[in-house]
C-alpha positions as CSV (number, residue, x, y, z in Angstrom):
1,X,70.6,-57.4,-36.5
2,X,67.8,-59.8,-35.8
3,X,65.8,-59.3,-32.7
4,X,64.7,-62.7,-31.1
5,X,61.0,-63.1,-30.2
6,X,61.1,-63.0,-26.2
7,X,63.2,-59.8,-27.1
8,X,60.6,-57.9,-29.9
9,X,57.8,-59.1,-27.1
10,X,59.9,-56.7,-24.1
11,X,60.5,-53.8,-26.4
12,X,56.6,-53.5,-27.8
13,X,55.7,-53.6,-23.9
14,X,58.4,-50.9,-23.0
15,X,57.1,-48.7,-25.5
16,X,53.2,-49.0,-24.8
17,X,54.0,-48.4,-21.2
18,X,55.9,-44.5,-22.5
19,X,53.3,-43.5,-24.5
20,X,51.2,-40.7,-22.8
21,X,48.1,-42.6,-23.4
22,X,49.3,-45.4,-20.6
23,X,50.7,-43.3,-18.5
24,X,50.2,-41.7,-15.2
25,X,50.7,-38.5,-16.1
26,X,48.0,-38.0,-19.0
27,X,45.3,-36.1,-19.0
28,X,41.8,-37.2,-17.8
29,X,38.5,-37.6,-20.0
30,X,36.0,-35.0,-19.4
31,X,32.9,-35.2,-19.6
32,X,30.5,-32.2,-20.9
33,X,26.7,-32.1,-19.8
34,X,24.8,-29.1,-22.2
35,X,22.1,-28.0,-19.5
36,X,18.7,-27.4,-21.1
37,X,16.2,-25.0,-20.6
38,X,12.3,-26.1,-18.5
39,X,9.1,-25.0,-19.0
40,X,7.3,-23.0,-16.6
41,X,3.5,-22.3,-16.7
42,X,1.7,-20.1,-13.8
43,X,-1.8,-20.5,-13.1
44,X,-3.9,-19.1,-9.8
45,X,-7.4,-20.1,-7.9
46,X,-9.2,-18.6,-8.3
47,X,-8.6,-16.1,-11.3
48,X,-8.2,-12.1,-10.8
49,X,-12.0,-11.5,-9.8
50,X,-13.6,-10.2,-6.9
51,X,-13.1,-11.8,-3.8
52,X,-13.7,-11.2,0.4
53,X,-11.8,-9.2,2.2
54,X,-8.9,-10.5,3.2
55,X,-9.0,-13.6,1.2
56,X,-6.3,-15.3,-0.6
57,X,-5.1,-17.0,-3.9
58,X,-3.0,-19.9,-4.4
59,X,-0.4,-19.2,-7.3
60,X,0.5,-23.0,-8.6
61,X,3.3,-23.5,-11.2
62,X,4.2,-25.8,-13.5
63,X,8.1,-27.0,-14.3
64,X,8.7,-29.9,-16.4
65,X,11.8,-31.5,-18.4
66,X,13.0,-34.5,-19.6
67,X,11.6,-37.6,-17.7
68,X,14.4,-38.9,-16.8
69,X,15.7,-36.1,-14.8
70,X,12.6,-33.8,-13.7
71,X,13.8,-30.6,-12.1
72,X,14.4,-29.6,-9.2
73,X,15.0,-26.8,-6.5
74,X,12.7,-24.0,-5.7
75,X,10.7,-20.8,-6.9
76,X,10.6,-17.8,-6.1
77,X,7.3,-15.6,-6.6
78,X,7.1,-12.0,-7.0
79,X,3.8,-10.5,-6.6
80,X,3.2,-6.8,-7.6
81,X,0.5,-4.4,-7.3
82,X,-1.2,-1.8,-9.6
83,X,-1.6,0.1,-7.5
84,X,0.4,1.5,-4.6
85,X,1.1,-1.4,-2.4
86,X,4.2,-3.3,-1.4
87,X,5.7,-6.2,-3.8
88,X,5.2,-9.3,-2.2
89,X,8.0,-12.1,-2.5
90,X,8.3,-15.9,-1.4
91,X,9.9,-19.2,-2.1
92,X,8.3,-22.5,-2.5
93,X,10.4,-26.2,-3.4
94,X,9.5,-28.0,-6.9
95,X,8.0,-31.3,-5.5
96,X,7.5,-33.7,-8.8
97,X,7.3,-30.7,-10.7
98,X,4.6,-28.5,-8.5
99,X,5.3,-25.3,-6.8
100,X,2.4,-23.9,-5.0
101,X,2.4,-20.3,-3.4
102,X,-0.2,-18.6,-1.4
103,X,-0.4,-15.0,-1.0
104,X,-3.1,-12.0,-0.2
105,X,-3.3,-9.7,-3.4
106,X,-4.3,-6.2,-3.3
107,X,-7.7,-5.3,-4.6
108,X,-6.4,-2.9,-7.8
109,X,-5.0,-6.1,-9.8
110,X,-1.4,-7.4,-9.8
111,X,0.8,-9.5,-11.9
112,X,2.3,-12.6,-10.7
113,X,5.9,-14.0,-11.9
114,X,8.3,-16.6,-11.3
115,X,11.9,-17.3,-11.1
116,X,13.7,-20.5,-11.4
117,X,17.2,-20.2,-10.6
118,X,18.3,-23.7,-12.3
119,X,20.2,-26.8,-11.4
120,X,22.8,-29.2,-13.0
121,X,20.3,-30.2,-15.7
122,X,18.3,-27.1,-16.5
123,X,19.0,-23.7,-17.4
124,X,17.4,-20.3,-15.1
125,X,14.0,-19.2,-16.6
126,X,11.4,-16.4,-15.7
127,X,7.5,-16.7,-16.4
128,X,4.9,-14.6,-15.6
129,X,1.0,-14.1,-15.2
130,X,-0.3,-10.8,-16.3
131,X,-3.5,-10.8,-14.0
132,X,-4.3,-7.4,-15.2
133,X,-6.6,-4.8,-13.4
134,X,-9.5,-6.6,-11.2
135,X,-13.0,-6.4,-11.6
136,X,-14.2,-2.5,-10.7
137,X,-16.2,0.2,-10.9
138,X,-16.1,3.9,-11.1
139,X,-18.9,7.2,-11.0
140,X,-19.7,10.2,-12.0
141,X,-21.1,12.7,-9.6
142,X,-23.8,15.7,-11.3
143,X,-23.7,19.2,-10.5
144,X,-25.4,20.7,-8.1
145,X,-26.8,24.2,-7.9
146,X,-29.9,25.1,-5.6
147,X,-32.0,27.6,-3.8
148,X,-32.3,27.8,0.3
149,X,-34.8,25.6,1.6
150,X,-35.3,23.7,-1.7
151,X,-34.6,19.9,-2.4
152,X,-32.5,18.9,-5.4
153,X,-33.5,15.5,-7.1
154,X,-30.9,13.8,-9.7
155,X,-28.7,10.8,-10.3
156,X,-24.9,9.6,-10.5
157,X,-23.8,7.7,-13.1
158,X,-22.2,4.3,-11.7
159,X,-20.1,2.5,-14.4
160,X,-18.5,-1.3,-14.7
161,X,-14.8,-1.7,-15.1
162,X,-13.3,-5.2,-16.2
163,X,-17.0,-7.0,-16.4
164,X,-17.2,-6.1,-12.8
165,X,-20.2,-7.7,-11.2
166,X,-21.7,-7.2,-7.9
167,X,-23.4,-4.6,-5.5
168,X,-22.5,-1.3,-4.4
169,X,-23.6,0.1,-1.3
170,X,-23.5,4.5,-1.3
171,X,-23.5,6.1,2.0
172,X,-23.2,9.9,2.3
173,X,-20.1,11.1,4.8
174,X,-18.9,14.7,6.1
175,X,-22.0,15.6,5.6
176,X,-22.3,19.7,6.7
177,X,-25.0,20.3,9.3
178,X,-26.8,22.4,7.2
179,X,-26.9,20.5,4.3
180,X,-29.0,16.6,4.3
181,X,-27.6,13.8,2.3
182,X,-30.3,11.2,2.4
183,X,-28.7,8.0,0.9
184,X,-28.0,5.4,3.8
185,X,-30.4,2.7,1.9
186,X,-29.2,3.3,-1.7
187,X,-27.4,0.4,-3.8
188,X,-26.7,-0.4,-7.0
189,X,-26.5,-4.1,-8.2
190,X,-24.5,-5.3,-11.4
191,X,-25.1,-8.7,-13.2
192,X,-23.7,-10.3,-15.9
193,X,-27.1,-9.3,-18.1
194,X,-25.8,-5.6,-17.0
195,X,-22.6,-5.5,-16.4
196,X,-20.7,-3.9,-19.5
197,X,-23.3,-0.8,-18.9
198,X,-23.7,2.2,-16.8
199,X,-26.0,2.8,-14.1
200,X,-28.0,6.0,-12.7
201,X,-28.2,6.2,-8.8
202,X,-30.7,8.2,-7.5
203,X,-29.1,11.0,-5.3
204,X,-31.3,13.7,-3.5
205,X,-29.8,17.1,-1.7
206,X,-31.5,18.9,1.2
207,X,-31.4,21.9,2.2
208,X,-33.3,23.8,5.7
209,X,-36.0,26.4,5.2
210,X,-35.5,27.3,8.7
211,X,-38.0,26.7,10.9
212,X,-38.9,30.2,11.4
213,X,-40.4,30.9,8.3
214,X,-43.8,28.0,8.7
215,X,-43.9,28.9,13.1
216,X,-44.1,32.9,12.1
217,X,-46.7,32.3,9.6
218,X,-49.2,30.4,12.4
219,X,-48.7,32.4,14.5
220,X,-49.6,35.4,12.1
221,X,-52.8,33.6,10.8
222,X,-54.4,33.0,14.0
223,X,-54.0,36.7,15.4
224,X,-55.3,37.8,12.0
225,X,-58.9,36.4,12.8
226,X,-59.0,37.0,16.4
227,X,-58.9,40.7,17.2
228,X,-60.5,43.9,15.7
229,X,-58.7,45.9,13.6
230,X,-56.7,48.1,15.4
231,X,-56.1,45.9,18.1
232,X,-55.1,43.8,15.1
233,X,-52.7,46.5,13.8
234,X,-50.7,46.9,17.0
235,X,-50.7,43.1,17.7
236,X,-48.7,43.2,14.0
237,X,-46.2,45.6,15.0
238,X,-45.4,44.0,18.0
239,X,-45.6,40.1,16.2
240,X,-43.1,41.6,13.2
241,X,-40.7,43.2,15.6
242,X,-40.5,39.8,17.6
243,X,-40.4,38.3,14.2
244,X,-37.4,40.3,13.1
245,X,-35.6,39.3,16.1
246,X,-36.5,35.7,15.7
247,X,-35.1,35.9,12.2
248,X,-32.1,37.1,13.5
249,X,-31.7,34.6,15.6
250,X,-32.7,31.8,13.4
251,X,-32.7,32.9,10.3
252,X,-28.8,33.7,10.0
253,X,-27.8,30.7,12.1
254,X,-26.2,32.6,15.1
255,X,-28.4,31.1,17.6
256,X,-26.1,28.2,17.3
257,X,-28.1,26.6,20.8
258,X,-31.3,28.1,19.6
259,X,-34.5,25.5,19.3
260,X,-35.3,26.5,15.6
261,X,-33.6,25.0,12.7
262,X,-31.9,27.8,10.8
263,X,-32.2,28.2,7.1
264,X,-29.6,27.2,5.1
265,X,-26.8,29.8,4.6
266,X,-25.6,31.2,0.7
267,X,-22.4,29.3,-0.2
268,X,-20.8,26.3,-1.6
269,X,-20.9,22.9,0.4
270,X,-18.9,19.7,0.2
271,X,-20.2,16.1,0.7
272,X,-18.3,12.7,0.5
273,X,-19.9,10.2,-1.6
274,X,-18.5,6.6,-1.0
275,X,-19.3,3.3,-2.3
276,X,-18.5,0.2,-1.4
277,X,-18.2,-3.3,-2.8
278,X,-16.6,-6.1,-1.2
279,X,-12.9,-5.0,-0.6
280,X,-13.8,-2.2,-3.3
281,X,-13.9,1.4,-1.8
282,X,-14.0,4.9,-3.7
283,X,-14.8,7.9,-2.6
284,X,-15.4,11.8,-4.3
285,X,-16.5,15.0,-3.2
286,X,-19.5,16.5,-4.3
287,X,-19.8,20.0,-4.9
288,X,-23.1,21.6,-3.5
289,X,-23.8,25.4,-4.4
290,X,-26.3,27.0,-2.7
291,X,-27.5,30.6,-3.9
């Protein structure tokens, strides 16, 4: 049978119109984007190095991408400590491809990082600034073994940690009353011509002779050229049985309101030596042993 041409024309449109592709009822195109991943690059003003107390540093980092779409959203920063305090966290927008973050580091050293969480162009990352351990310093105290009433002369050793730079003011504290510390005034001053090597710091330990020892002797050598002999002998007695009670007194420390120094006691003694540099503080005990 032979189809006229107004006819064929009908029957090619009928059948374009049934195909799924024309159709209502066919499934939409979809279109896949393949996120990519940034880079992230941390940098802080002013570096891990010694710094007031109470100061801060500014954490800035870096995201880029493609040109055309830069991107976007915000950081978040997570701040931890070498030593024992808190983590410290906080979230900052990416403004044409800048974060900045400002936060108060502890003195020990701390590491820095970074999260970005994504967006419809760029995958999550994580970067991070090992800051390592600040600029510091450490010592060594001596031993120290003396006789009452002497003065013991030596030195600490005072050593740089992480090209640490700077000066150290030493202060005695807790000292015992019958023990003297005299080191209000002493520092110790590292440079960089200096600062990979260790110092000595003068360090000097008193202890009391008592004050009855020197008065009792005086007294002694002026009777001893001022009377004849046996008034001399009797003046003796009498001056080394007062002088035995003054002793007592003195001498063993019992007096406690008494006007004479006491001599130091037998026994072992502890003093706190601190030093102190910027927001830097240590502290040890040194042992004193008196025999």
């Amino acid at each position: 049978m032979t189809i006229k041409a107004p006819s064929r024309i009908l029957l090619a449109v009928a059948v374009l119109f049934s195909t799924p592709a024309w159709s209502q009822a066919s499934t939409p195109l979809t279109q896949v984007v393949m996120r990519i991943a940034p880079a992230v690059t941390i940098t802080s003003n002013p570096a891990n190095a010694p710094r007031a107390a109470g100061s801060s540093v500014q954490f800035d980092a870096h995201v880029t991408g493609i040109a055309v779409a830069a991107p976007t959203g915000t950081l978040i920063y997570t701040l931890t400590s070498l030593g024992s305090e808190p983590v410290l966290t906080g979230t900052t927008p990416i403004v044409g491809g800048l974060s900045t973050w400002t936060a108060y580091p502890p003195p020990e050293g701390y590491t820095i990082s970074v999260s970005y969480p994504g967006d419809v162009n760029y995958l999550p990352l994580s970067a991070s600034l090992p800051a390592g351990p600040a600029e510091d310093f450490d010592f060594t105290l001596p031993a120290v073994t003396m006789a009452q009433g002497a003065t013991w002369n030596g030195a600490m050793q005072v050593i740089p940690l992480n090209s640490f730079t700077g000066a150290i003011t030493w202060a005695c504290q807790n000292v015992p009353n019958q023990i003297g510390c005299p080191m209000s005034q002493t520092s110790s001053t590292f440079t960089t011509a200096n600062m990979a090597v260790p110092q000595t710091c003068p360090l000097t330990i008193t202890t009391s002779p008592g004050d009855f020892i020197p008065a009792a002797g005086l007294i002694l050598l002026g009777f001893a050229f001022s009377f004849k002999s046996r008034r001399r002998l009797q003046l003796f007695a009498g001056l080394a049985f007062s002088c035995a009670i003054l002793f007592g007194v003195t001498g063993c420390g019992s007096g406690g309101t008494a006007q004479w120094n006491p001599i130091t006691p037998k026994g072992t003694y502890q003093v706190t030596i601190t030093g102190v540099s910027g927001i830097v503080t240590h502290s040890k005990q040194l042992t004193v042993i008196v025999q």
